[in-house]
Structure formats: C-alpha cells, structure tokens
C-alpha positions in Angstrom: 18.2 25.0 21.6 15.7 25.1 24.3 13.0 23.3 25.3 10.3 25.4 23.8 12.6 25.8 20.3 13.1 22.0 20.0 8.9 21.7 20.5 8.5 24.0 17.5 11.0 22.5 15.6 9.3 19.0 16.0 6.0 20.6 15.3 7.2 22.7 12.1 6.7 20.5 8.6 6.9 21.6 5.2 4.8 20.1 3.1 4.6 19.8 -1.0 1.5 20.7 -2.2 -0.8 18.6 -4.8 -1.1 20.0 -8.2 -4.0 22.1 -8.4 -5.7 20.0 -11.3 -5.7 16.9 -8.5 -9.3 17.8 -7.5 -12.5 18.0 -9.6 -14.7 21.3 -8.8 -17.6 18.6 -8.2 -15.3 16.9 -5.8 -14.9 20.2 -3.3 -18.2 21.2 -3.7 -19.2 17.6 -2.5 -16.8 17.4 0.2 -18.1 21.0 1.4 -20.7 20.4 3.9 -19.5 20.3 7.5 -21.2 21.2 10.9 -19.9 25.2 12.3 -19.2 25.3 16.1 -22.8 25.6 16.8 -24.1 22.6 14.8 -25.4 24.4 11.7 -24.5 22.6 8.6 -22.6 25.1 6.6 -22.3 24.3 2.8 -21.8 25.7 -0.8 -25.7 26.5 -0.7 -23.6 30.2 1.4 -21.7 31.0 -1.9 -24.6 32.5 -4.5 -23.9 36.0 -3.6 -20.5 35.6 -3.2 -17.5 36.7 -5.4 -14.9 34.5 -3.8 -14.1 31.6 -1.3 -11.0 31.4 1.3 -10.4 28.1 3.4 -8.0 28.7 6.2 -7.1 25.4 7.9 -6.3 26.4 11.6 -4.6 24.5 14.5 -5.8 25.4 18.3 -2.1 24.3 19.5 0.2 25.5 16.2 1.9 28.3 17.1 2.8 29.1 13.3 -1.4 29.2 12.9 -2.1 31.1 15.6 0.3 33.9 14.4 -1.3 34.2 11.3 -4.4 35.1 13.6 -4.2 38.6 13.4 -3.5 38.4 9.4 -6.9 36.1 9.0 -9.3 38.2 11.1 -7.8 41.6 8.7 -7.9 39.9 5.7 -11.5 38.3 6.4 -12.5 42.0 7.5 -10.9 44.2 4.8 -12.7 41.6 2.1 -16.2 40.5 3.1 -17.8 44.0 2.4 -16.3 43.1 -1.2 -17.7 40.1 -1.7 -15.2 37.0 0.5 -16.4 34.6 2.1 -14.1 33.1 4.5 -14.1 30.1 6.5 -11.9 28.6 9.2 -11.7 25.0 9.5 -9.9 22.4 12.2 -9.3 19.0 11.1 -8.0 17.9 14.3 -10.5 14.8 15.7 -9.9 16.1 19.4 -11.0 19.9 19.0 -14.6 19.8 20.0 -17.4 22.5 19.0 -16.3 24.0 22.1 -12.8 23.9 21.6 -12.8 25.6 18.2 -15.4 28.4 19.7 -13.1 29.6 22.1 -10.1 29.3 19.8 -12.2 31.7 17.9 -12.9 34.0 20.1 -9.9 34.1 22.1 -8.1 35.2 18.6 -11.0 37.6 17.1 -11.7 35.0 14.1 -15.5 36.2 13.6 -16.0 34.2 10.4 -17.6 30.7 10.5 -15.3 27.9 11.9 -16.5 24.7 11.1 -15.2 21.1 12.4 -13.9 18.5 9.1 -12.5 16.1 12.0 -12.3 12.9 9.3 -10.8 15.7 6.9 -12.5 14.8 4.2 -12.7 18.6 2.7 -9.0 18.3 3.6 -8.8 16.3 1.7 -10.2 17.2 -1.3 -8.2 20.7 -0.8 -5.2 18.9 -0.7 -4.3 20.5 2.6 -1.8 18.6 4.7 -0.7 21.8 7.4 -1.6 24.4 9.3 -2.0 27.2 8.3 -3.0 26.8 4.6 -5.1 28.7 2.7 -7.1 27.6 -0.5 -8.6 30.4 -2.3 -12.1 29.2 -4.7 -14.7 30.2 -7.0 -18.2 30.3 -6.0 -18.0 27.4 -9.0 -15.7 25.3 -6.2 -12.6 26.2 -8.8 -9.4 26.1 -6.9 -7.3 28.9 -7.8 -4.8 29.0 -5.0 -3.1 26.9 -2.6 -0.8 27.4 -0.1 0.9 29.3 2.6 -0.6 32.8 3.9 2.7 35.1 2.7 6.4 34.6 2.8 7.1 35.6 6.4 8.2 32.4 7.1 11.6 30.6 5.2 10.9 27.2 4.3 13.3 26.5 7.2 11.4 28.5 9.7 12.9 31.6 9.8 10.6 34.5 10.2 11.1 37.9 9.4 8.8 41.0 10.5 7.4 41.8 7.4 6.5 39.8 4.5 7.8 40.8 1.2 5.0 38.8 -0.7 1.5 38.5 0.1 0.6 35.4 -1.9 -3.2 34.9 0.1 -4.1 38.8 0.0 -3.2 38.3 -3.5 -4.8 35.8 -5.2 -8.1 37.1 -3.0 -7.8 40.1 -5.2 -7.1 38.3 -8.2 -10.9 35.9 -7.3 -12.8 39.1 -6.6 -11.5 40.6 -9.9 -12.5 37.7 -11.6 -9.0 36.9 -12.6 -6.7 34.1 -11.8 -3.7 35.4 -9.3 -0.3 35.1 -11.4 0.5 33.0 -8.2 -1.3 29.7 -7.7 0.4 27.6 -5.7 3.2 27.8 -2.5 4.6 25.3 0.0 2.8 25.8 3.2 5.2 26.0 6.3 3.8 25.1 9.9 2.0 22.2 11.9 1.2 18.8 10.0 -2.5 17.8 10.5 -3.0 14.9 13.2 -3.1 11.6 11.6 -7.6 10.4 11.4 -7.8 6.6 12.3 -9.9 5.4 10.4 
C-alpha cells in the first residue's frame, strides 16, 4: 500500500446513521440558519417556493467528497428548474468563507455553500461524514439520509458506475410529493473534524 492509499484509508470511515425519527422537524428548521461564504444569513425563510430540500455535507480535503463533485453540481442543475433547492455545507472549524468559496468554484458547485463550523445543523441532520446527503421537505421533514449512490462498497471499493442512485432518487420521490422507497444508507467517506467546544 502506498503512501497516498494508506492516507485514504485513514481518512475513509463508515459511519451508521441515526434513525430518521431522531430529529423533530422543529429541530432542523431551528438549527437551519447559518452564514453562506459571503456573510448572508441563509435560512428556511428560502424554502416557500420550493418543492424539495438537499443538504450535501462537503469536505475541502476528502477526496471521496470531492469526487462526488461532478454528481452534486448535475444533480443541483438537472433539479432546481423543478423545484430543488440545494445547499452545500462545511462543518469543518478551519475552512474559512474564503476557503469554502474557492472550493466552490474550483469544483463548479454554484448553489449556496454555507459554513455550520460548531455543526449544530449537523447535528440535527445526524450527519457524521463527508459526503452525506439529507434530502427534506419544505416542512424540514427528513426523508432521506445517507450516501450519494452505491459507487463506493462499504470497504472502499469503487466501481465506475453506480448501480443505485439512492440521492437522485429520493430527490424525485420529494419533488413528486412522495416518500422514496429508500430512506436511509450508510454514508462512506471522511469523518467530520472533532468541534471543541
């Protein structure tokens, strides 16, 4: 194993997720008001004329995260006409405003990135990894947690394609008005840094 493998390997964690019942809808709404990387307070106040809400927890320095890139920006693309909204948020205490904006850019992510550095939405998601992907009502219902799609074993072994599509999914299922057969996956890829608090 080289160098780079064994830094991937100590970075990769699989996490169990919470049960999806864990969190009131009152408690995410709360917990969802948090600064974007130019200072504007973003909150649920954005949902009213949406159909649907994805939160994608990123990582500047995951690998795993930043391959899903490509799969956010399309997804985020393909659905916002439709009515998605989708966020990007870093939990990570050291990624600055700065930090996150050139993350952003650097991968194409054009929807709002905001900065939960005491991960308190975290937190009341239930989200313990990058990436991870929560999938809401405009009511702050959870209706999907987990991993992005099934390119990536639970031991870390990725394949080209994914055979399941468990994000794209359930983001059909929300803007249907339906809940996705599918509500909750284990989430493979970088644990979020430990907040002192």
């Amino acid at each position: 194993m080289n160098l780079h493998k064994a830094a991937l390997t100590s970075l990769l964690m699989i996490q169990c997720l919470p049960s999806l019942a864990d969190e009131s809808e009152s408690a995410v709404r709360d917990a969802f008001s948090l600064p974007d990387t130019i200072g504007t307070t973003r909150s649920t106040a954005e949902w009213k004329v949406k159909k649907a809400v994805v939160v994608l927890f990123l990582a500047t320095e995951c690998p795993v995260s930043n391959f899903y890139a490509p799969e956010f920006a399309r997804l985020a693309q393909a659905y916002g006409e439709k009515g998605l909204l989708v966020y990007g948020v870093h939990c990570d205490p050291d990624v600055s405003a700065a930090d996150a904006a050139k993350h952003a850019k650097e991968y194409s992510l054009t929807f709002p990135i905001l900065l939960d550095p005491k991960q308190r939405l975290a937190r009341a998601l239930g989200a313990t990894t990058t990436p991870e992907a929560v999938v809401l009502t405009t009511q702050g219902r959870m209706i999907y947690h987990g991993r992005i799609d099934d390119r990536y074993s639970l031991g870390g072994k990725r394949r080209d394609e994914p055979t399941r599509r468990d994000l794209e999914d359930a983001i059909r299922a929300a803007l249907a008005g339906k809940v996705p057969e599918t509500r909750e996956t284990k989430a493979f890829g970088c644990l979020l840094p430990k907040v002192q608090k």
